[in-house]
Residue, then its C-alpha position, 0 to 999 in steps of 0.5 A: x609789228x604794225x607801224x607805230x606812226x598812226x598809233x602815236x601821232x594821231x593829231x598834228x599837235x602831236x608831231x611837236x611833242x618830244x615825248x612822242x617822237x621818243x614814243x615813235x622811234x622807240x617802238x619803230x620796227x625799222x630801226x636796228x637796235x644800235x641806231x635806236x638807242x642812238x637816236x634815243x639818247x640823241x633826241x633827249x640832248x637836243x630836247x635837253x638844250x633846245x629850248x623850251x617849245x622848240x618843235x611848235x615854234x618852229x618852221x618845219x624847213x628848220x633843218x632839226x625839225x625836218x630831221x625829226x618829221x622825216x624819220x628816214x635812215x639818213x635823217x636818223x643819222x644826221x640827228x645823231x652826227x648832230x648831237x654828238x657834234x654838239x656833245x663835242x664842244x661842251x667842255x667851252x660852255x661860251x664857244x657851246x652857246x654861240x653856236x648853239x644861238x646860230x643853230x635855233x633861228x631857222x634863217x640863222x640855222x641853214x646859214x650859220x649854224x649847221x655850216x659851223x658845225x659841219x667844218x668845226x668838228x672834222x677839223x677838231x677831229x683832227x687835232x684842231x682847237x675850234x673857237x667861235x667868233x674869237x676876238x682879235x687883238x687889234x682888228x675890228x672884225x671878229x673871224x668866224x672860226x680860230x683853229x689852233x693846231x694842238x701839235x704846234x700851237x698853229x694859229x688858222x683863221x677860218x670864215x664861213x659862208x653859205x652862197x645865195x641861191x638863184x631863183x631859177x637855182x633854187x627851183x631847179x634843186x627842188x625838183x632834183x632833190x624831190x624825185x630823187x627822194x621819191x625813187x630812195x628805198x623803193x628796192x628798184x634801178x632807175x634812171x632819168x632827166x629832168x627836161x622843165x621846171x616841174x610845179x608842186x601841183x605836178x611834182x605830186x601827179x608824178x609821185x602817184x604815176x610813178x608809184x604805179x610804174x614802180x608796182x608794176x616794175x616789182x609785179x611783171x618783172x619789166x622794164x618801166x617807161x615814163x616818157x617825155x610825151x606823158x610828162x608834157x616834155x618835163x621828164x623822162x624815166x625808166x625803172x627796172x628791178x635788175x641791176x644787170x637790167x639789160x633793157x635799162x642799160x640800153x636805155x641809159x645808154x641811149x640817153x647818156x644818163x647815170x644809174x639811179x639818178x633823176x639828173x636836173x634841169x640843165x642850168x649854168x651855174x658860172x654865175x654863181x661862180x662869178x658870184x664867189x668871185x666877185x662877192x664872197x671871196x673879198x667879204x670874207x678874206x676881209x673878214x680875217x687878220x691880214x698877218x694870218x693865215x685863213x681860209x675861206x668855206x663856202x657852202x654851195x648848191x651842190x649842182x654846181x658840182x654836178x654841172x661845172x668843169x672843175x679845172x675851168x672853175x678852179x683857174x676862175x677862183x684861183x684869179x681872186x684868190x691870189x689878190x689876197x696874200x695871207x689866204x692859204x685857200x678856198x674849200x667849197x662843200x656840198x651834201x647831196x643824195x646818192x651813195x659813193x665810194x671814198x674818191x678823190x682827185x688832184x688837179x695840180x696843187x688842188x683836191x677833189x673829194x667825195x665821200x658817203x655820208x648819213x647812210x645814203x648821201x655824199x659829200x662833196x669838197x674841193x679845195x683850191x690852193x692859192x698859189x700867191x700866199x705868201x704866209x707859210x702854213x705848216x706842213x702838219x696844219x695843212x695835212x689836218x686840214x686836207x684830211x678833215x675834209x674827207x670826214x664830217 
């Protein structure tokens, strides 16, 4: 069966209009038959509760709208987790509506709304009542997150929080995450390192070169070499199509690299640690009721994961933390590509996970225990809690 795309999509208006992209994943020949009425029902829900002209109002870094356009596996998946996440929280019409509000402003969507739901619905999978922004008695805040455990009608207190991004952070993310989508799916092995910042004007050479490199991987059977001295001292790749590749391996070896990743820009991430410490931590735990037990979420860059020592971080977090004697903890949590097998660390009172998410991405999560709460979180709370974070 030929591809549908061009078939369908055949002016750029047309990419707004949700009858073709039902059209488009309805007749695409990639999609098992499982995943396409997924997808199907999917799209009609968010047609269904965006509003009207959603698509054409949007700007296309809106994390539905770049969903939709993407049409990748992971994609897929994400927009399904997404409507049936929403499905979820229909039965409290209110609670439904102030996130759907976080979830339409593009700004209000990548800070609020999807953050909301990637922590409100593990956590009402296991076991918890979520409620949006609920009013407190005799505080002039209103939280972010209530959870009640239903076991044992355990009140939690939840804020929720996205980090701010350097600059320099931000580009060095780019470029990872654009090079590493560009080797997703092509059916080869790969390793490399980013060395500079690569422009969009560069980044777009690149994909043709290794697009060339990648042909002639599949075509000779050989291991290919993009070296630093062609890519100006900004990248170094090889590319083979064994996995047991015992050129590849050398070269890995010989590079101290990882299998199947482009790794970044060497770049420190302490000072968004520092950040967290000085800025986020206190904003947010002033957010929630002193004579409660809360914790705290942040979203972060998930290179800081990648680059940072864990325990040194932990002992830095853990310095602010125990200022703050109802906060029971600290998660930070991060989505990034590459596949995983279910892992997870302790390190003392505190745990590390990573987990496969949306066909082939992972995320990451450590919490981080403050050891000076002096509010006692119930056994079984704290178990939901832990365990929601090794689902999404």
């Amino acid at each position: 069966m030929p591809d549908p795309f061009y078939q369908i999509f055949k002016k750029p208006s047309d990419h707004n209009n949700w009858d073709k992209q039902v059209e488009f994943y309805s007749k695409s020949p990639e999609i098992t038959d499982d995943r396409r009425a997924k997808i199907l029902e999917a799209l009609n829900y968010l047609k269904k509760h965006l509003p009207n002209g959603f698509l054409k109002s949007t700007k296309t870094n809106h994390p539905v709208k770049y969903g939709i356009a993407n049409k990748a596996i992971h994609s897929i998946d994400w927009l399904i987790w997404l409507s049936e996440s929403l499905s979820a929280l229909e039965h409290d019409q209110e609670n439904f509506d102030i996130l759907l509000s976080k979830l339409v402003p593009v700004e209000d969507s990548i800070r609020e709304g999807v953050p909301f739901l990637e922590i409100a619905n593990p956590l009402q999978k296991n076991g918890f009542k979520v409620e949006f922004e609920p009013e407190v008695q005799g505080f002039k805040c209103d939280p972010d997150i209530r959870l009640t455990n239903l076991k044992n009608q355990e009140i939690i207190y939840v804020e929720v929080s996205t980090t701010n991004e350097s600059k320099e952070g931000k580009f060095v993310m780019s470029n990872y995450l654009y090079l590493n989508s560009i080797m997703e799916g092509r059916s080869v092995y790969f390793s490399g390192k980013i060395y500079e910042n690569l422009s969009i004007k560069e980044l777009v050479k690149l994909e043709t070169q290794i697009d060339t490199l990648i042909k002639n991987c599949v075509d000779y059977d050989r291991l290919e070499v993009l070296t630093l001295s062609e890519t100006g001292g900004k990248l170094e790749l090889a590319i083979a199509c064994k996995v047991d590749s015992t050129e590849l391996k050398d070269w890995i070896k010989s590079k101290n690299l990882r299998l199947n990743e482009v790794q970044s820009k060497d770049i420190s991430f302490r000072e968004d640690i520092r950040r967290i410490n000085n800025y986020k931590i206190h904003k947010k735990a002033k957010q929630i009721p002193p004579d409660n037990l809360g914790f705290i979420y942040l979203k972060v860059n998930p290179l800081i994961f990648l680059t940072l020592n864990l325990k040194e971080s932990i002992f830095e977090l853990n310095r602010r933390l125990v200022n703050y004697e109802n906060i029971v903890g600290l998660v930070l949590w991060s989505d990034v590509g590459g596949k995983c097998e279910p892992f997870g660390l302790k390190l003392g009172a505190n745990f590390y996970h990573e987990f496969p998410i949306f066909e082939i991405n992972k995320r990451m999560t450590l919490f981080v225990f403050n050891e000076a709460c002096k509010l006692r979180i119930s056994v079984n709370s704290l178990h939901k809690i832990l365990a929601s974070m090794e689902t999404n």
